[in-house]
VOGU-3710 file (C-alpha; in Angstrom, 3 decimals, decimal comma):
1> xxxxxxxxxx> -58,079/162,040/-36,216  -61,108/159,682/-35,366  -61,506/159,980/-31,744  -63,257/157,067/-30,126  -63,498/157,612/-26,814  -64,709/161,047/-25,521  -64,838/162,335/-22,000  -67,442/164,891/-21,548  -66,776/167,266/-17,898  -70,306/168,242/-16,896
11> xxxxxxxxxx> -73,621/167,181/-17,271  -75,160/170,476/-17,543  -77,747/171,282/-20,715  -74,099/171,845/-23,074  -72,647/168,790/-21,480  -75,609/166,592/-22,508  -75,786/168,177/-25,707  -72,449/166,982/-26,678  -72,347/163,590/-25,556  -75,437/162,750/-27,620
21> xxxxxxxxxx> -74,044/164,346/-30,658  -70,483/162,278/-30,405  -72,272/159,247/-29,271  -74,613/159,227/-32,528  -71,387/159,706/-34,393  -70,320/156,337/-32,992  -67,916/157,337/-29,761  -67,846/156,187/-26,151  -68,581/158,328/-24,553  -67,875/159,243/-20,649
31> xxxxxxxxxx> -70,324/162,140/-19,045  -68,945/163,006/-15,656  -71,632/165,112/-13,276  -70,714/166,413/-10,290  -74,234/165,556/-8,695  -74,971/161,424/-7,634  -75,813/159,987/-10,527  -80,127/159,999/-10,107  -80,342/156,086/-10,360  -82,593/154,248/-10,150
41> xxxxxxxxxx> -84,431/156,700/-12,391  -81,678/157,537/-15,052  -82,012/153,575/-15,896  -84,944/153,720/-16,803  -85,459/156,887/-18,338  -81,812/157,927/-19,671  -82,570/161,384/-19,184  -81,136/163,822/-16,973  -83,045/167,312/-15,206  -80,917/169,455/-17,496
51> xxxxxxxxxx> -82,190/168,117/-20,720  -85,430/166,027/-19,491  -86,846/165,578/-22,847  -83,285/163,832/-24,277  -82,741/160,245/-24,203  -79,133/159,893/-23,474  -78,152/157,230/-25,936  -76,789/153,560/-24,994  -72,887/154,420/-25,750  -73,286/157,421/-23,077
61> xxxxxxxxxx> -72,267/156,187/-19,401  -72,391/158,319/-16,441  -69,420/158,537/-14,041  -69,012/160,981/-11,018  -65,371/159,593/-11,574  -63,165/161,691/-13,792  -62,037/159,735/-16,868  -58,179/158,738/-16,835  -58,451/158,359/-20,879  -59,962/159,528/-23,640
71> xxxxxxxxxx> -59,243/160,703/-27,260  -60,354/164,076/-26,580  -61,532/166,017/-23,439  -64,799/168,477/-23,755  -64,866/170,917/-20,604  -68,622/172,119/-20,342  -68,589/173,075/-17,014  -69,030/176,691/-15,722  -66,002/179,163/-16,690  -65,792/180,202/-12,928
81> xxxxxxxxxx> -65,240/176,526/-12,034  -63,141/175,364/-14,645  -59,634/176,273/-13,159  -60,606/174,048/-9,869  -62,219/170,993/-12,376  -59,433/171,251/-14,909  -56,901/170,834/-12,357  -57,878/167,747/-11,017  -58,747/166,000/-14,558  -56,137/163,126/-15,031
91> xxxxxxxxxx> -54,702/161,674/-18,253  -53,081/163,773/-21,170  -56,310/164,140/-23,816  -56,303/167,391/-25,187  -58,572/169,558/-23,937  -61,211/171,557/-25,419  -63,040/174,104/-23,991  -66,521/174,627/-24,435  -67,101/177,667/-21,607  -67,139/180,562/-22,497
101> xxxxxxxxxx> -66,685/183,693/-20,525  -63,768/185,684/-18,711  -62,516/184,466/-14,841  -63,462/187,149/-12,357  -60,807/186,707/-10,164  -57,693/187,211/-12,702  -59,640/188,315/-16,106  -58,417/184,907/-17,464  -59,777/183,743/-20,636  -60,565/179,791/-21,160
111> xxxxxxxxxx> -57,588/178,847/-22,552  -55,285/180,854/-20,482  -56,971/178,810/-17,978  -56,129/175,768/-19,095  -52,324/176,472/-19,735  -52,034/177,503/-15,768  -54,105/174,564/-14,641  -52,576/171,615/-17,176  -49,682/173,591/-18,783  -48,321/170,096/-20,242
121> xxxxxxxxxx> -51,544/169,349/-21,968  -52,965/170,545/-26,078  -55,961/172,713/-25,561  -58,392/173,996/-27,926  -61,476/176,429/-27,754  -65,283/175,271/-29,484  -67,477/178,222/-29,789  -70,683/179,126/-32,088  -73,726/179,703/-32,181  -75,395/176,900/-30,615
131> xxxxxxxxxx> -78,612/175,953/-28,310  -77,983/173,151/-26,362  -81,170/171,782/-27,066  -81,098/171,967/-31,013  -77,495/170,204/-31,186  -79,217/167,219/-28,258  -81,969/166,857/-30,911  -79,532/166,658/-34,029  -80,403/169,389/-35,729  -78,196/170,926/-38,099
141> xxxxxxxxxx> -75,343/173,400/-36,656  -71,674/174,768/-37,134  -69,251/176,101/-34,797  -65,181/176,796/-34,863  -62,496/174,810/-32,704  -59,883/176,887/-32,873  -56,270/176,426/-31,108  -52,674/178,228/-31,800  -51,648/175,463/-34,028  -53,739/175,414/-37,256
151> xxxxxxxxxx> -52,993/171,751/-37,813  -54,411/170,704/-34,416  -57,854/172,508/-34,605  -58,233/170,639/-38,142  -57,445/167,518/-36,050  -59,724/168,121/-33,188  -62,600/169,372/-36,017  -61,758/165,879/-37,593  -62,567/164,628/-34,199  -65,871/166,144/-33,421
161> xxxxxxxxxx> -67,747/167,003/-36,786  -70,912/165,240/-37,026  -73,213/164,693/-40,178  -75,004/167,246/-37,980  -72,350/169,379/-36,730  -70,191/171,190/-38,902  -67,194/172,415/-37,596  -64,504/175,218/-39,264  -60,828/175,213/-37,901  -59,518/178,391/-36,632
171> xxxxxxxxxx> -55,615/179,410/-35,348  -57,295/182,671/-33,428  -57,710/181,578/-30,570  -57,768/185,060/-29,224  -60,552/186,268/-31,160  -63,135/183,191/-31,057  -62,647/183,548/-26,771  -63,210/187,128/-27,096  -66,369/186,521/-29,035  -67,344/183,950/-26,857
181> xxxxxxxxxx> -67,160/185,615/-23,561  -68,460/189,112/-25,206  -71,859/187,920/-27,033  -73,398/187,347/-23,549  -72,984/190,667/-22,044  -74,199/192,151/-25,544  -76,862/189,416/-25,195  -77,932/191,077/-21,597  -78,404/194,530/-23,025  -80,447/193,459/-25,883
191> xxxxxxxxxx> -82,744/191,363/-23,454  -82,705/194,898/-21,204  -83,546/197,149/-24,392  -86,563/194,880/-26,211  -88,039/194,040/-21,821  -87,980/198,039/-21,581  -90,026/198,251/-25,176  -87,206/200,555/-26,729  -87,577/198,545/-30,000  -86,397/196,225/-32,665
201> xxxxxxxxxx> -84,462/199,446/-34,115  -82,871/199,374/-30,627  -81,380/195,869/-30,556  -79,904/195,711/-34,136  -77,861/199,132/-33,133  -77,069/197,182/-30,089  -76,198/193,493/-31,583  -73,742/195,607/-34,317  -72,245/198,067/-32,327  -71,532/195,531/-30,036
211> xxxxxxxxxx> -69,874/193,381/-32,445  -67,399/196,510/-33,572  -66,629/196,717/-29,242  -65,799/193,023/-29,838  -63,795/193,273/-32,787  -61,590/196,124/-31,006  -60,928/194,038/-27,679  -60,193/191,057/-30,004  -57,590/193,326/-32,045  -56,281/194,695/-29,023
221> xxxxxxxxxx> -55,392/191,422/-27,210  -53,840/190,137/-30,342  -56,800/188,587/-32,181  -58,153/189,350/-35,308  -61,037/191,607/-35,940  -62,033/189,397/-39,049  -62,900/186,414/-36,696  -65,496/188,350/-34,866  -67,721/187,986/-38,359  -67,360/184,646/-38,111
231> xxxxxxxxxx> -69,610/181,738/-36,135  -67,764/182,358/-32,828  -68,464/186,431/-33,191  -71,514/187,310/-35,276  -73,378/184,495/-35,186  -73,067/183,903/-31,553  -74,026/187,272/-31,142  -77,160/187,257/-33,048  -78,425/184,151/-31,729  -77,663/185,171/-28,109
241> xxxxxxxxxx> -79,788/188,235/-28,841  -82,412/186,877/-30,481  -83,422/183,659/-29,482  -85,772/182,978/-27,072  -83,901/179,893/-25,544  -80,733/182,114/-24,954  -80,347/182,384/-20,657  -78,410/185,890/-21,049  -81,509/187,548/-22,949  -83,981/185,889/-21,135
251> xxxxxxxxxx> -82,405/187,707/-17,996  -81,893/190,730/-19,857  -85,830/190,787/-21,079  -86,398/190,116/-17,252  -84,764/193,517/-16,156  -85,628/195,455/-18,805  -89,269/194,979/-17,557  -88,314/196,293/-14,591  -87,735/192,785/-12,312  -84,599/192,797/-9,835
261> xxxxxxxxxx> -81,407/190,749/-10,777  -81,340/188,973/-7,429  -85,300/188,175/-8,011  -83,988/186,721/-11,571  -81,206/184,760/-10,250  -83,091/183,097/-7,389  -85,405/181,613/-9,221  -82,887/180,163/-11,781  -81,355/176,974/-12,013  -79,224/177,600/-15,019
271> xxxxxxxxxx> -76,094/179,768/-15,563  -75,872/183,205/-17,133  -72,594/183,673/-17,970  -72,456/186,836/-18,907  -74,206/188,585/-15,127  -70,331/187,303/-13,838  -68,893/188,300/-17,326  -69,694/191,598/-17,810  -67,621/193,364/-14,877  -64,369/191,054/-15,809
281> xxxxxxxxxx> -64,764/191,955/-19,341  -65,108/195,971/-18,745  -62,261/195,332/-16,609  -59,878/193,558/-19,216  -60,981/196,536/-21,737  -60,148/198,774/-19,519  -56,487/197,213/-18,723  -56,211/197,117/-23,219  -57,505/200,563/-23,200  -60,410/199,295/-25,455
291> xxxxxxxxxx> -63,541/201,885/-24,798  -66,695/199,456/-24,980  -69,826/201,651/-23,940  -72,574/198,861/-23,711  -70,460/196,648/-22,095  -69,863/199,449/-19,583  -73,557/200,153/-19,676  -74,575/196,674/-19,333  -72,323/196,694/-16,174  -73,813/199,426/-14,106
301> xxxxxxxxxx> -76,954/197,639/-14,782  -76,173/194,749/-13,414  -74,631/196,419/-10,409  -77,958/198,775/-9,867  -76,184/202,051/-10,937  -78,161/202,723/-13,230  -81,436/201,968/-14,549  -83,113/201,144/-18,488  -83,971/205,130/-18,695  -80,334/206,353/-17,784
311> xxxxxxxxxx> -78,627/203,581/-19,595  -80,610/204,676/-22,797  -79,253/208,562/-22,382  -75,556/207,171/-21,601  -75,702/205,332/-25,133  -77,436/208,075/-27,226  -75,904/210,729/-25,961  -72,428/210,118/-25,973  -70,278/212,437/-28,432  -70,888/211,384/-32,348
321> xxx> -68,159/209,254/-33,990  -67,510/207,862/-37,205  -67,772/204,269/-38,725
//
């Protein structure tokens, strides 16, 4: 599959991102923002307040319009507003989502999602570890597509893979979503535990215990637990932990030094996925019978119930278990 035209659905940081990468592997490419489009400025500068250091290039055009075709659709807008977007998008592209998270309102994961809102349309889900920054700049990255039908993520990789991108096929679709959505509430509580100086020791218990929580939801929605120690699981996971670009521990350091979440969140333009995440996914454990501690932990942060001190007793202190 060579797709040649590619309609991008958000101009957000992850949205930008991927319309330079397919553009410098020689698509069309259609960007739709649901802000005005910030002419005169944008023609001169091709740059947009997300990504203000990126140079959108030529083949990239703007549109507050949503495409009516394309090869291939890329969703990069918020999970909490893709049901409402993907409703309204026209045409019969398949789409692929590139949000990642659970739906608050129904624990709906991205792809579930998509079936309600366009249940006549392919869909796929594109998760790894990624900065939106690094993949705007070309530098070197993988990721997995992965969809029910084996065939059809090896199309869509086909598709999207860049000299620069390197993307794996995957027919899990349950597993790379639950990695997806799970790495940023993980990513939360490692921000909490190195903010509240409880150590490096402390985050590399965190980052692989939370990968086994992952691994169990994964299994217990009818994923596989082998996926998780893959690009959408493990190495999402670490570099949502670890690097400093990543939005979830950023907010996570923020608390953990003792800073209130609405403080955090008023100041911030961006979207941390995993502050609406995290009671959904405890939630959707919960309803698989899946125990996941941190996540729970990470929760009652959020929420105030507890603080760094008591969160670090409910974690140590539970019963011992084996591995």
């Amino acid at each position: 599959m060579s797709a040649r035209h590619i309609a991008v659905i958000g101009a957000g940081a992850w949205g930008i991102a991927l319309a330079c990468a397919q553009a410098r592997a020689g698509a069309q490419v259609s960007l739709w923002m649901r802000r005005p489009i910030p002419a005169p400025d944008f023609d001169r500068t091709r740059t947009l307040p997300r990504l203000p250091d990126i140079e959108l290039p030529p083949s990239v055009t703007l549109t507050n319009s949503f495409p009516a075709e394309a090869d291939l659709t890329l969703l990069t807008v918020p999970l909490q507003s893709l049901r409402d977007i993907a409703g309204r998008l026209p045409g019969a592209s398949p789409l692929i989502a590139c949000c990642k998270g659970v739906e608050t309102a129904t624990g709906a994961l991205p792809l579930q999602i998509l079936a309600e809102a366009q249940p006549d349309r392919p869909a796929a889900m594109l998760s790894g570890p990624n900065f939106a920054v690094e993949i705007a700049r070309d530098l070197p990255a993988a990721a997995t597509i992965a969809a029910p039908d084996l065939d059809k993520a090896r199309a869509y990789c086909a598709g999207l893979a860049t000299p620069s991108f390197r993307l794996y096929a995957s027919d899990d679709p349950i597993g790379v979503q639950t990695g997806a959505a799970a790495k940023n509430v993980i990513a939360i509580g490692a921000g909490i535990a190195i903010g509240a100086e409880l150590g490096e020791n402390a985050r590399a218990a965190l980052i692989t215990r939370g990968g086994v929580e992952i691994a169990r939801l994964a299994e217990a929605m009818g994923g596989r637990a082998a996926t998780i120690a893959g690009l959408s699981g493990m190495g999402d996971l670490i570099l949502t932990c670890t690097g400093p670009g990543s939005r979830n521990f950023s907010l996570g350091l923020a608390l953990g030094r003792g800073e209130t979440l609405e403080d955090i969140l008023s100041h911030r333009t961006t979207v941390a996925e995993g502050v609406a995440t995290a009671p959904a996914l405890l939630a959707l454990a919960r309803r698989h019978g899946v125990a996941m501690p941190i996540v729970e932990t990470v929760t009652h942060l959020l929420a105030g119930s507890v603080d760094a001190k008591r969160a670090r007793a409910l974690l140590l202190d539970r019963p011992p278990t084996t591995e």
